[in-house]
N, C-alpha and C positions, 0 to 999 in steps of 0.2 A: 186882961185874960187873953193867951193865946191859945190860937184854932191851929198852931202849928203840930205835928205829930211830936214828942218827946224828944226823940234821937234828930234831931230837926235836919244837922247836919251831915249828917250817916245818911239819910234819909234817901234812896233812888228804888223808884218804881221799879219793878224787873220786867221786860216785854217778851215776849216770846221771839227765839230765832226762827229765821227762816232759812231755807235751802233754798236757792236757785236751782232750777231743775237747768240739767245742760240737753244743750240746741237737739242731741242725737235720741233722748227721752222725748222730743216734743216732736221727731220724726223729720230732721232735716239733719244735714250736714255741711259741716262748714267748709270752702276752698280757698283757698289763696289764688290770687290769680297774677303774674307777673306778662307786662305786654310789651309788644316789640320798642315800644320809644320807652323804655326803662320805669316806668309807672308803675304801681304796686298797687294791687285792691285788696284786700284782708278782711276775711271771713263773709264771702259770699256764702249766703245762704242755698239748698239745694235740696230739695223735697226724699226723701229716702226711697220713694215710691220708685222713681225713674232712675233708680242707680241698681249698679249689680249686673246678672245676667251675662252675657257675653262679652258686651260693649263696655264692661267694666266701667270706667269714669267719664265717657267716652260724652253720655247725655249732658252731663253738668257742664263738659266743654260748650257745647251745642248751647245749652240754656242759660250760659253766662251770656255767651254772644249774643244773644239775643237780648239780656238784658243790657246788654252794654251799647248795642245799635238804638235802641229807647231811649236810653241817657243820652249818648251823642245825640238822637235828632232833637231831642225835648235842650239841647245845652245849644244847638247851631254847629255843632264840631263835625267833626266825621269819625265812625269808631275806631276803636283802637283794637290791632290784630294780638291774638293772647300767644306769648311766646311761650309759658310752663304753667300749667296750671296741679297745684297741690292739697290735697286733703291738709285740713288747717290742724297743728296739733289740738288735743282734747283738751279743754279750758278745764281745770281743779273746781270745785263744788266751792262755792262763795258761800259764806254763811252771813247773818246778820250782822250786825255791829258786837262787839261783845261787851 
């Protein structure tokens, strides 16, 4: 006797999908960051709070740099000066698997 369901080989659970909520829903935004020795960082993160206002993008410069003198001193390097820095394009809504 089998405990198999009928359609045994048909047979797939359905799960629920999910949406990834994007970074700008969760209150940050993402920047590209390109530095003077040709190095690339991709999609630093950047709080929505401190952007805006007069100084336009002007904070996240300011707050990458800082987080990037962190990483150099915690790596032994010395930081790296940011030559353009980019609002990262808008990443598309990831859904589950289907």
């Amino acid at each position: 006797m089998s405990l198999a369901p009928p359609d045994w080989p048909a047979y797939q659970p359905h799960m629920a999908k999910r949406l990834k909520s994007a970074p700008q829903e969760r209150g940050t935004v993402l920047f590209d960051a390109v530095f003077e020795d040709g190095s690339r960082a991709s999609n630093r993160r950047v709080p929505m709070e401190i952007l805006g206002g007069l100084d336009g993008d002007e904070p996240a410069r300011q707050l990458i740099e800082q987080q990037e003198a962190e990483i150099a001193q915690k790596a032994g390097r010395p930081p790296r000066a940011i030559q353009s820095l980019t609002r990262a394009a808008k990443p598309e809504p990831k859904l589950g698997r289907d």
